[in-house]
N, C-alpha and C positions, 0 to 999 in steps of 0.2 A: 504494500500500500504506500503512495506516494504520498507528498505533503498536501496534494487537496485533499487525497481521502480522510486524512488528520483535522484538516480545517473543516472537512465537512463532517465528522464526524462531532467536534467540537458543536457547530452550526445546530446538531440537531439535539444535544446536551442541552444546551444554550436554550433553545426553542419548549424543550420537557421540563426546564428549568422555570420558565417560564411560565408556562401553564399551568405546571404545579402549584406554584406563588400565587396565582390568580385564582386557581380552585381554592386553596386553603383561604387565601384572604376573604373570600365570599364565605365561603363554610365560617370563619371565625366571626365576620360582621354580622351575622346573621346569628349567632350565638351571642353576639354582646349583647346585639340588637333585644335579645326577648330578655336576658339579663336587666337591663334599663330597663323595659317595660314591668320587668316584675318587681327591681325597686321601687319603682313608680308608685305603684299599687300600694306595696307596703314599706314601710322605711323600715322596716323591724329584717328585711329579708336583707338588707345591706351587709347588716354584719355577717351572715351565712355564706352569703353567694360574692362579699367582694373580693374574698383572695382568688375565686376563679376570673372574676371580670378582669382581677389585675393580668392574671394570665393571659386570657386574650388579646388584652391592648399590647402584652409585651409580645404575643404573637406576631401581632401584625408588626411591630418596629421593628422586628427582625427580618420580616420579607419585605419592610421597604429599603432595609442597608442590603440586601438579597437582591432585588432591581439597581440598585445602585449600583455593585459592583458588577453584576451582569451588564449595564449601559455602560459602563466604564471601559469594560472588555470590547462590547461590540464599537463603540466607539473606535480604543485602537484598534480595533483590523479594521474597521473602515479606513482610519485614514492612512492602512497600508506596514503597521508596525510588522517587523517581519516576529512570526515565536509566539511564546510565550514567554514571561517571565516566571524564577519560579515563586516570586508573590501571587502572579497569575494563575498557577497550576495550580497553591493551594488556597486560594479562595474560593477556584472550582471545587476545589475537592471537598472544600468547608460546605458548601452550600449542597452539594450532594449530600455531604453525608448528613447536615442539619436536618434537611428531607428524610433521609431515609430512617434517623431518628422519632422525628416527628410520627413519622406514619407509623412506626414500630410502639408506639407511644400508646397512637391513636386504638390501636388494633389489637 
């Protein structure tokens, strides 16, 4: 396998990387989401249910530094950097493996 099949390979990492960040985000907001509604209701449910609310919000700040460093990658190979660095390889690998933690979590 040559160096596109590496960069395409990367390409479609990149792409599940992606999506996955954008499923979990939806799945999380929508669990805050009925969180608040159920404080709403009762303020007695706060203290119960906020160490998980805190969870979620720190969900999500985590797959927004997750977009972040994924736009920061495709950035550089847009504008042509040639490689990877290996800061680059292991923020890939941070972010996979935060997924695959995640899901392990979940399941």
């Amino acid at each position: 396998m040559g160096r596109r099949g590496n960069i395409k390979d990367l390409e479609s990492y990149l792409e599940e990387a992606i999506t996955n960040i954008r499923d979990d985000r939806a799945i999380t907001f929508n669990l805050l989401k009925e969180i608040m509604a159920l404080i709403a209701d009762d303020k007695t449910q706060h203290e119960r249910v906020g160490a998980v609310a805190a969870k979620y919000v720190e969900t999500l700040q985590r797959s927004n530094e997750q977009l972040v460093k994924i736009s920061a990658l495709i950035q550089k190979n847009e504008k042509g950097v040639e490689g990877l660095t290996a800061q680059d390889r292991d923020e890939i690998f941070d972010i996979i493996k935060g997924q695959d933690n995640d899901e392990r979590s979940e399941g």
